[in-house]
PDB file of N, CA, C and O in Angstrom:
ATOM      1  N   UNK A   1      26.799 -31.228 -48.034  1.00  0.00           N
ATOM      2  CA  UNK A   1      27.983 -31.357 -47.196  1.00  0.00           C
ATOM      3  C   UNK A   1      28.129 -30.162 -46.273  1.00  0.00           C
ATOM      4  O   UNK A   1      28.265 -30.216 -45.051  1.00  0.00           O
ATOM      5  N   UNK A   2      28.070 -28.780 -47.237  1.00  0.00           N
ATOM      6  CA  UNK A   2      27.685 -27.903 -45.804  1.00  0.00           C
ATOM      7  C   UNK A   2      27.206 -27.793 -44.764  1.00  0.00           C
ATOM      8  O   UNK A   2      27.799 -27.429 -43.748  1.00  0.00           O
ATOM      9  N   UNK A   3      25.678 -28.187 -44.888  1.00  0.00           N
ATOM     10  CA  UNK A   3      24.893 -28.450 -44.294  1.00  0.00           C
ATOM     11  C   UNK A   3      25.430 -29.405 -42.782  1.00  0.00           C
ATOM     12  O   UNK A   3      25.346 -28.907 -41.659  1.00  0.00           O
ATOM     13  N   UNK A   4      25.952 -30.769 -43.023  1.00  0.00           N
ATOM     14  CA  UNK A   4      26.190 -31.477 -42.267  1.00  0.00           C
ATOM     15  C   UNK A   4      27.616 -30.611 -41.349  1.00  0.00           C
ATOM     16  O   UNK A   4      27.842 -30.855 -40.164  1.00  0.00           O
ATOM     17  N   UNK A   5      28.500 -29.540 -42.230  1.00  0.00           N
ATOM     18  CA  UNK A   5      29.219 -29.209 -41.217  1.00  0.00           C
ATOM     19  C   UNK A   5      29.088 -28.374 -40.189  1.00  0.00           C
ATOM     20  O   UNK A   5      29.583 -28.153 -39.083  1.00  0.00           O
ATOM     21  N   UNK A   6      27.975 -27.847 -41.160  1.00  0.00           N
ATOM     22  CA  UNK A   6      27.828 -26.439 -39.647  1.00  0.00           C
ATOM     23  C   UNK A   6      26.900 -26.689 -38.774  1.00  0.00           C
ATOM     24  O   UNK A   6      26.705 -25.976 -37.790  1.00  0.00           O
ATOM     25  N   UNK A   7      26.063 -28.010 -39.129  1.00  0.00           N
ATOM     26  CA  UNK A   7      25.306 -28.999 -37.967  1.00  0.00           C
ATOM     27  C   UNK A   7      26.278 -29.560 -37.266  1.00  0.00           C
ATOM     28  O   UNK A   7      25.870 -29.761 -36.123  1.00  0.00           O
ATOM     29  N   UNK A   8      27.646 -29.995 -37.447  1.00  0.00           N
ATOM     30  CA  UNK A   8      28.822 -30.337 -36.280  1.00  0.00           C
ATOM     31  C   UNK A   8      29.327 -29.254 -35.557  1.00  0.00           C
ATOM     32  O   UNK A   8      29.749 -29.272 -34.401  1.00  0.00           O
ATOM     33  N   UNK A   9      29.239 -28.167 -36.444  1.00  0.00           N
ATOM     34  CA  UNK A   9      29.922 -26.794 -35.513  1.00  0.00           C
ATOM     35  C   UNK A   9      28.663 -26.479 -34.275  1.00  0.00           C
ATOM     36  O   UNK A   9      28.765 -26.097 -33.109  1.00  0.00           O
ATOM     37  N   UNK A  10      27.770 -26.743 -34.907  1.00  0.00           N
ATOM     38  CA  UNK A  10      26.439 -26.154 -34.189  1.00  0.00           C
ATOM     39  C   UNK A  10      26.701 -27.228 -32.363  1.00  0.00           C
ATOM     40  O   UNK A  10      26.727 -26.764 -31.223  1.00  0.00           O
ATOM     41  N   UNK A  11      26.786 -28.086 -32.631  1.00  0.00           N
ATOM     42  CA  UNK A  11      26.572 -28.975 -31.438  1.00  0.00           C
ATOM     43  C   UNK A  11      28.066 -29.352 -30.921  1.00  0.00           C
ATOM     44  O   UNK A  11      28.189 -30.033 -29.903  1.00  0.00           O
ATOM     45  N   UNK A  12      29.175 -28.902 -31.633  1.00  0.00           N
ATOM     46  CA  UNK A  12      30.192 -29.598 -30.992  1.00  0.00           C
ATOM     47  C   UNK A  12      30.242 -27.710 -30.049  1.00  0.00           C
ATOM     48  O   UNK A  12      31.001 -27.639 -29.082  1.00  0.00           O
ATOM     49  N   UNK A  13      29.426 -26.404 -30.444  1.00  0.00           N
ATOM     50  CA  UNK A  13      29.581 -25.348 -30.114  1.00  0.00           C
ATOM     51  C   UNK A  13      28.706 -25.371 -28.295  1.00  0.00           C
ATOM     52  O   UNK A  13      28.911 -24.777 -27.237  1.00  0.00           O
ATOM     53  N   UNK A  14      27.380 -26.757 -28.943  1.00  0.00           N
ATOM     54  CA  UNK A  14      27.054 -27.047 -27.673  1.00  0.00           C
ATOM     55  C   UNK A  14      27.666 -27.607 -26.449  1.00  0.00           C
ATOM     56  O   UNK A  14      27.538 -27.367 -25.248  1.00  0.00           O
ATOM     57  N   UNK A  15      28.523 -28.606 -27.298  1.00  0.00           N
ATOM     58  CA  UNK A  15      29.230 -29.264 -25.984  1.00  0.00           C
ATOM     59  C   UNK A  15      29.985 -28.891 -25.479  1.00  0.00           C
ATOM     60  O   UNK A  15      30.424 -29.453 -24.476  1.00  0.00           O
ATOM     61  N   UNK A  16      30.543 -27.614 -26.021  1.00  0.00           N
ATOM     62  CA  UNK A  16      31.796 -26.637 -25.172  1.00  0.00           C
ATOM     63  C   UNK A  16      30.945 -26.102 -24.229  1.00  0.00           C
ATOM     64  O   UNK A  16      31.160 -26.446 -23.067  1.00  0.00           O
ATOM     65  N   UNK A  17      30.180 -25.468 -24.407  1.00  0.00           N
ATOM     66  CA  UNK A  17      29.262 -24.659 -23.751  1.00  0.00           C
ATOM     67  C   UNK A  17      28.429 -25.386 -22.593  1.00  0.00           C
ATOM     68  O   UNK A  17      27.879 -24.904 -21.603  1.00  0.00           O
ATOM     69  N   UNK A  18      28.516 -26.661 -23.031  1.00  0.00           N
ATOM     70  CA  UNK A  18      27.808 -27.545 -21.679  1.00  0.00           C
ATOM     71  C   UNK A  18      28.973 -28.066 -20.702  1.00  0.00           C
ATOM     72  O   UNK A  18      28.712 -28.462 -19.566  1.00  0.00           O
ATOM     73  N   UNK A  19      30.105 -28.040 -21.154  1.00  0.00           N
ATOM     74  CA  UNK A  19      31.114 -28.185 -20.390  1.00  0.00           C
ATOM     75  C   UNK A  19      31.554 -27.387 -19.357  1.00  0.00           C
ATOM     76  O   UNK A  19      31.659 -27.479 -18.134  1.00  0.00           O
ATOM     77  N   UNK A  20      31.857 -26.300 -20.513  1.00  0.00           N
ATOM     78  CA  UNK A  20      32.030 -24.903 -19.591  1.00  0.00           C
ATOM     79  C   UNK A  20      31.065 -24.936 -18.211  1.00  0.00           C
ATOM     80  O   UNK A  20      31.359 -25.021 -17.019  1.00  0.00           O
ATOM     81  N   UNK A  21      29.594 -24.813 -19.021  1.00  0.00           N
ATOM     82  CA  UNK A  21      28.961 -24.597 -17.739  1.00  0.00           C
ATOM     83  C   UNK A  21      28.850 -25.497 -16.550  1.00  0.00           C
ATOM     84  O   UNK A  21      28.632 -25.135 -15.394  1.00  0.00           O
ATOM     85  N   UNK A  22      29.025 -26.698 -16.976  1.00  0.00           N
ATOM     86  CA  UNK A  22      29.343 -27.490 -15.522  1.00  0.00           C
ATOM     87  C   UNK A  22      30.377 -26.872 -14.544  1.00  0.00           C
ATOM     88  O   UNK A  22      30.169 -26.608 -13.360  1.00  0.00           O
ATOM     89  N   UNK A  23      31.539 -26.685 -15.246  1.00  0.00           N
ATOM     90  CA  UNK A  23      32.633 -26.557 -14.428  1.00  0.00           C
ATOM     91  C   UNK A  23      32.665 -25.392 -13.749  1.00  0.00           C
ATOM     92  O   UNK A  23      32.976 -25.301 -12.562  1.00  0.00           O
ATOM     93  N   UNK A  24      32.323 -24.400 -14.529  1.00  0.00           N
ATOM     94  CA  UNK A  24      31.474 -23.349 -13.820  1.00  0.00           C
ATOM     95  C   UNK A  24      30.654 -22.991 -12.546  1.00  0.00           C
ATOM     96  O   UNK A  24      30.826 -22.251 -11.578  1.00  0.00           O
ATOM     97  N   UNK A  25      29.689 -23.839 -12.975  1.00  0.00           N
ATOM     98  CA  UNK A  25      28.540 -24.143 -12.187  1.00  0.00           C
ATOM     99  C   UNK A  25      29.035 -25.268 -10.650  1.00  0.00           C
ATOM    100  O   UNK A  25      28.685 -25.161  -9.475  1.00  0.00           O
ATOM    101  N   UNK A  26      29.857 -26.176 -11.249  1.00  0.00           N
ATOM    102  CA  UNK A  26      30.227 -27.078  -9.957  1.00  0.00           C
ATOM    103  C   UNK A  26      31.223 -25.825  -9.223  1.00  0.00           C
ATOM    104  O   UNK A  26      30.493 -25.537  -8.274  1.00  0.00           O
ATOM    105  N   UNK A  27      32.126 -25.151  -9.127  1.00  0.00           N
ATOM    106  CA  UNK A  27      32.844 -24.664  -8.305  1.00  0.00           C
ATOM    107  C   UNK A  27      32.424 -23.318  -8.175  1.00  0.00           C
ATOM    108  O   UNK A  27      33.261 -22.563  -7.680  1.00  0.00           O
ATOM    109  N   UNK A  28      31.060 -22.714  -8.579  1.00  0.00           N
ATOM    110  CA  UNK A  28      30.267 -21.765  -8.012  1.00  0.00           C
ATOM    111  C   UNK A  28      29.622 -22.584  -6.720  1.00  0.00           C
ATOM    112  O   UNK A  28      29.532 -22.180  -5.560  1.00  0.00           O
ATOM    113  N   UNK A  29      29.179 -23.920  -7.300  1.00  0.00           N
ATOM    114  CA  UNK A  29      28.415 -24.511  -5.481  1.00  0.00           C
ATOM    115  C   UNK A  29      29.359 -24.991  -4.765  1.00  0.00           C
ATOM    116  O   UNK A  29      29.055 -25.306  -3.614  1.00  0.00           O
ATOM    117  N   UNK A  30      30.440 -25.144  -5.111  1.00  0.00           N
ATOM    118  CA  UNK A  30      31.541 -25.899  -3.698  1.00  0.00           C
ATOM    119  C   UNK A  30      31.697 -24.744  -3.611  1.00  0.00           C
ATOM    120  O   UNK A  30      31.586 -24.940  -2.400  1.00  0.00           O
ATOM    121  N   UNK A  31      31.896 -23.377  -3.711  1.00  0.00           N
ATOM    122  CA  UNK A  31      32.201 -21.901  -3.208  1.00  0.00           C
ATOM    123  C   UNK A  31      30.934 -21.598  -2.326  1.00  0.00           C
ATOM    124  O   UNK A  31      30.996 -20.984  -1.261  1.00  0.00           O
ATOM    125  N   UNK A  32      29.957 -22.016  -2.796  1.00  0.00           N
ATOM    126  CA  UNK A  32      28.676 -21.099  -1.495  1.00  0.00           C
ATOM    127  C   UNK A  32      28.697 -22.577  -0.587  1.00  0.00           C
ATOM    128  O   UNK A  32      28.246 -22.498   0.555  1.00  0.00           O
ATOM    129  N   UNK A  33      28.924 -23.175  -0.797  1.00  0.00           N
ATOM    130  CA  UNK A  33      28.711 -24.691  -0.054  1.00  0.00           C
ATOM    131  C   UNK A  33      29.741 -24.280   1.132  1.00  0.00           C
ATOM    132  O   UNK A  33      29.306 -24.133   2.274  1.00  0.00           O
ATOM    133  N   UNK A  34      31.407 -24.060   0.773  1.00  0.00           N
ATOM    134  CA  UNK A  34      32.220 -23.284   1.660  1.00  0.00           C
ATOM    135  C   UNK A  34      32.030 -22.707   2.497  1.00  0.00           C
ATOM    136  O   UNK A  34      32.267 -23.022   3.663  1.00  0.00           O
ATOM    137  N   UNK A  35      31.405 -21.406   1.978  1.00  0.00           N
ATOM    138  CA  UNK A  35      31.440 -19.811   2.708  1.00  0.00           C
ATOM    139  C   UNK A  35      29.800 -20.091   3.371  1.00  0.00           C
ATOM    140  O   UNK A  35      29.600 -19.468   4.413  1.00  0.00           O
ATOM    141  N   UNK A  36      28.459 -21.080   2.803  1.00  0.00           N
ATOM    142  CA  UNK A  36      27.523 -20.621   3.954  1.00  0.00           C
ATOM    143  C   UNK A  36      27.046 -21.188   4.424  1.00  0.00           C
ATOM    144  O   UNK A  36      26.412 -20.836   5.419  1.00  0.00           O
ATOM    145  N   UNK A  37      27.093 -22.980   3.762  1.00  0.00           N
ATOM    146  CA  UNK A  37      26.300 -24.203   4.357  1.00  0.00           C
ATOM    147  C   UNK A  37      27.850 -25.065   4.711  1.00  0.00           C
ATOM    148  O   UNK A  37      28.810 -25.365   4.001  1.00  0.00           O
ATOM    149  N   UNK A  38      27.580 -25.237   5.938  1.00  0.00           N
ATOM    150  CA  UNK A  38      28.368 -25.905   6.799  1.00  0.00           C
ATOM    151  C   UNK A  38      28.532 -27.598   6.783  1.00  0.00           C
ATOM    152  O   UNK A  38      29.714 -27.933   6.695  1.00  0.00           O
ATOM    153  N   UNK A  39      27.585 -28.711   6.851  1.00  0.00           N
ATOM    154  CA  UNK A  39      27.761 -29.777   6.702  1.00  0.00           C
ATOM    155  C   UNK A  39      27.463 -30.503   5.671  1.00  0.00           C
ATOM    156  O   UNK A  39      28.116 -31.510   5.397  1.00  0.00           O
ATOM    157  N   UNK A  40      26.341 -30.055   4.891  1.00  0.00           N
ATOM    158  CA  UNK A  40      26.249 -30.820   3.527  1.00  0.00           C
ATOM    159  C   UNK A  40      26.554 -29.805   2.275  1.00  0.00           C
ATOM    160  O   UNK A  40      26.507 -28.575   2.277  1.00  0.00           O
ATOM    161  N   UNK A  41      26.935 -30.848   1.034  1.00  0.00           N
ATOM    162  CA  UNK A  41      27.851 -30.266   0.132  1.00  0.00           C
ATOM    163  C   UNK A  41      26.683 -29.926  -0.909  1.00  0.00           C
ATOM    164  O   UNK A  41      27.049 -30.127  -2.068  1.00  0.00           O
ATOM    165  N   UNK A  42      25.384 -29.466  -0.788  1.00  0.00           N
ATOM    166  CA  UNK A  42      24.471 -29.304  -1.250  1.00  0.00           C
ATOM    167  C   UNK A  42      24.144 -28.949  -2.902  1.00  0.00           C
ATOM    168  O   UNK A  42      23.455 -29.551  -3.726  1.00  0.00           O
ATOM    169  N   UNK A  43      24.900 -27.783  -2.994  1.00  0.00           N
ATOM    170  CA  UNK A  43      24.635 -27.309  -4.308  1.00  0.00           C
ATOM    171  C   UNK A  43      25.682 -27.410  -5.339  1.00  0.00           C
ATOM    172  O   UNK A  43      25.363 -27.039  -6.468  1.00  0.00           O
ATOM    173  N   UNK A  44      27.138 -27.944  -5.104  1.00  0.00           N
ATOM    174  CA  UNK A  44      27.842 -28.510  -5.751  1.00  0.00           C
ATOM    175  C   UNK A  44      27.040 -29.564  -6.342  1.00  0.00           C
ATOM    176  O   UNK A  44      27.713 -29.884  -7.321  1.00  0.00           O
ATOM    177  N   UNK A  45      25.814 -30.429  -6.332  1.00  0.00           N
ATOM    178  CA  UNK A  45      25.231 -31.255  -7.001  1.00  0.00           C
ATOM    179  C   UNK A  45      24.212 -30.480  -7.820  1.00  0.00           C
ATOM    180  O   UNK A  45      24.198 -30.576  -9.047  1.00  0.00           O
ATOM    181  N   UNK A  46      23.074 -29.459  -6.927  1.00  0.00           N
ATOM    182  CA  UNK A  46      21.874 -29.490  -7.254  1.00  0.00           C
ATOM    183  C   UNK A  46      22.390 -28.092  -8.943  1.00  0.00           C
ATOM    184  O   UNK A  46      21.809 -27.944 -10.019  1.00  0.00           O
ATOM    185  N   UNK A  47      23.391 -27.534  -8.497  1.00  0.00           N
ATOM    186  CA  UNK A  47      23.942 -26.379  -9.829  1.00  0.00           C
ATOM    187  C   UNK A  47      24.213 -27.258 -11.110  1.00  0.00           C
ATOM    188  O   UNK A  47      23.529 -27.223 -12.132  1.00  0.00           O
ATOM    189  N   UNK A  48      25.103 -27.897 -10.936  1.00  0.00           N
ATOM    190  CA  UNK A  48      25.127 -28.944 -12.066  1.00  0.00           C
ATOM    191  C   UNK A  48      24.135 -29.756 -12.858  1.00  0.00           C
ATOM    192  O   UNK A  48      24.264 -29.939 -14.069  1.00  0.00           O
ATOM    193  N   UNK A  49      23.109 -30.251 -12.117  1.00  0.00           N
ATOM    194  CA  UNK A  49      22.197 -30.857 -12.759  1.00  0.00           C
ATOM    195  C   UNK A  49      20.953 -29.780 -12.968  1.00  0.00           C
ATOM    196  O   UNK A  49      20.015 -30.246 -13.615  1.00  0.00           O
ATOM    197  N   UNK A  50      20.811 -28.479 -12.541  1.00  0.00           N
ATOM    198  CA  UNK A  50      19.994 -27.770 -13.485  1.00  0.00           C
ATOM    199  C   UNK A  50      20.672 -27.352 -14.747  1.00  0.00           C
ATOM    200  O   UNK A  50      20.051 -27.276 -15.807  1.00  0.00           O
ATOM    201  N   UNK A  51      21.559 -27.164 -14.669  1.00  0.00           N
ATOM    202  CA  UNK A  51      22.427 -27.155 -16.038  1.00  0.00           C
ATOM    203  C   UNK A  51      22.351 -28.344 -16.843  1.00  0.00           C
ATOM    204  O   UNK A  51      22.060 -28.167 -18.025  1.00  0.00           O
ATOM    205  N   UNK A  52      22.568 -29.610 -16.418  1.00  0.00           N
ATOM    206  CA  UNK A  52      22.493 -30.612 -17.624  1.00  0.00           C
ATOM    207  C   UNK A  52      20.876 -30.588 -17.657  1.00  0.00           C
ATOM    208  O   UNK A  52      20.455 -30.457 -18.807  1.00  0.00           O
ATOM    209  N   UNK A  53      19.701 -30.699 -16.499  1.00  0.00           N
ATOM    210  CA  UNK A  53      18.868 -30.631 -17.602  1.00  0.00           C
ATOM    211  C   UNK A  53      18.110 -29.402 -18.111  1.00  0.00           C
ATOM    212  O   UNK A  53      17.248 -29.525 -18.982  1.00  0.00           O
ATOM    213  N   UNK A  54      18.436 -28.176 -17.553  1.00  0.00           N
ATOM    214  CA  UNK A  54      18.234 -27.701 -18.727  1.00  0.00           C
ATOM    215  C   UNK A  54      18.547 -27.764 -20.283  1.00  0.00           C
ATOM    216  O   UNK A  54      17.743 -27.600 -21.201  1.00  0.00           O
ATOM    217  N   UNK A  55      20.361 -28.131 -20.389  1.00  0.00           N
ATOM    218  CA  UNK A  55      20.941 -28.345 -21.432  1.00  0.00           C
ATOM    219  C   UNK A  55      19.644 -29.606 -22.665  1.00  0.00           C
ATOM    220  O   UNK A  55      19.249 -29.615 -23.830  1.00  0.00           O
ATOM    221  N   UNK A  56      19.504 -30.299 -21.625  1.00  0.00           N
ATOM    222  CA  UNK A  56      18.609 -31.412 -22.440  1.00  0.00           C
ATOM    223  C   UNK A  56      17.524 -30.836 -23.181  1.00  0.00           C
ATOM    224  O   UNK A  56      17.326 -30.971 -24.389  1.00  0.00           O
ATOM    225  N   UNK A  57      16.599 -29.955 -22.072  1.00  0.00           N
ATOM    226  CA  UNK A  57      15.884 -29.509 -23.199  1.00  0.00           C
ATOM    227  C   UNK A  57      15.790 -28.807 -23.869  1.00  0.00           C
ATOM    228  O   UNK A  57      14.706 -28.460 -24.340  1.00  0.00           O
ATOM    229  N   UNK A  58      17.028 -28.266 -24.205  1.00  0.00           N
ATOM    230  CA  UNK A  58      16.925 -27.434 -24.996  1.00  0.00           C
ATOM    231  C   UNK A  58      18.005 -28.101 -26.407  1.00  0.00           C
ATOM    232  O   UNK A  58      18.245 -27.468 -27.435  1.00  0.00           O
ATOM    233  N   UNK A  59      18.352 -29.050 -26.191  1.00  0.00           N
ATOM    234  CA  UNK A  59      18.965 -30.430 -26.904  1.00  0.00           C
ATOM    235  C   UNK A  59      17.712 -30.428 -27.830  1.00  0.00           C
ATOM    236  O   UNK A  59      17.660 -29.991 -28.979  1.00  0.00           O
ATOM    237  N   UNK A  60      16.635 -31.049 -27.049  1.00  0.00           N
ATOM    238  CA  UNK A  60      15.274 -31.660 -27.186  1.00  0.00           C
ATOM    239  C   UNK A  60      14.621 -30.585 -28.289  1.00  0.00           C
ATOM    240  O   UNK A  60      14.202 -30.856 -29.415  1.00  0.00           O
ATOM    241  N   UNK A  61      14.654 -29.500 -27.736  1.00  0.00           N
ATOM    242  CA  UNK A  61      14.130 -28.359 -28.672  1.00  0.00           C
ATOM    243  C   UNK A  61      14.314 -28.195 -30.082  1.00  0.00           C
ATOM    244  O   UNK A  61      13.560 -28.151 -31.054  1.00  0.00           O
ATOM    245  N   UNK A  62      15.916 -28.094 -29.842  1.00  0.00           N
ATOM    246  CA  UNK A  62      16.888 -27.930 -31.392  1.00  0.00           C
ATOM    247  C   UNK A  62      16.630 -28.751 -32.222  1.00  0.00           C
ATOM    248  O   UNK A  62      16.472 -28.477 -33.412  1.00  0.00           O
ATOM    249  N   UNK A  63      16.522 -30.182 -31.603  1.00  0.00           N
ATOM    250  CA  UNK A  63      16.462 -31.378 -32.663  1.00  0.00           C
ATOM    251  C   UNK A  63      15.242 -31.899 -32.805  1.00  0.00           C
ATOM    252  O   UNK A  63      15.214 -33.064 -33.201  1.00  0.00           O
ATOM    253  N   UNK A  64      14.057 -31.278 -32.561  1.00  0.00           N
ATOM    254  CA  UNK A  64      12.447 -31.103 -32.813  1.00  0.00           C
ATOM    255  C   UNK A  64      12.326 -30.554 -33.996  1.00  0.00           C
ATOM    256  O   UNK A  64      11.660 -31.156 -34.839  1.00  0.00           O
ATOM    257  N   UNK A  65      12.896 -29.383 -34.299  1.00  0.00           N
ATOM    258  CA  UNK A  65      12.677 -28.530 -35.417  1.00  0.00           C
ATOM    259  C   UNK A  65      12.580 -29.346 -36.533  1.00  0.00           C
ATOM    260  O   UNK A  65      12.388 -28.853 -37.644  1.00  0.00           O
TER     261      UNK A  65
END
């Protein structure tokens, strides 16, 4: 039973942390998107999705072991 809880702490510790970093990460690129690229909203997309997939593999990693 331990076992199974601190395997929920472990990943529910991930999904804060993958949250965080989106939200993070999305209004770090609508901020340079602002201040240096003028017509397309560029990295408000491309920040976010190196974050989710990095997040994946390293998802991928954890649950290899």
């Amino acid at each position: 039973m331990k076992d199974n809880k601190n395997l929920l702490v472990q990943y529910a510790a991930l999904a804060t942390q993958l949250m965080v970093s989106l939200v993070i990460t999305t209004f770090l690129g609508n901020w340079i998107d602002a201040h240096y690229i003028h017509s397309i909203p560029l990295l408000v997309w491309v920040l976010p999705l190196i974050v989710i997939i990095g997040y994946i593999i390293k998802l991928i990693k954890d649950t290899s072991k």
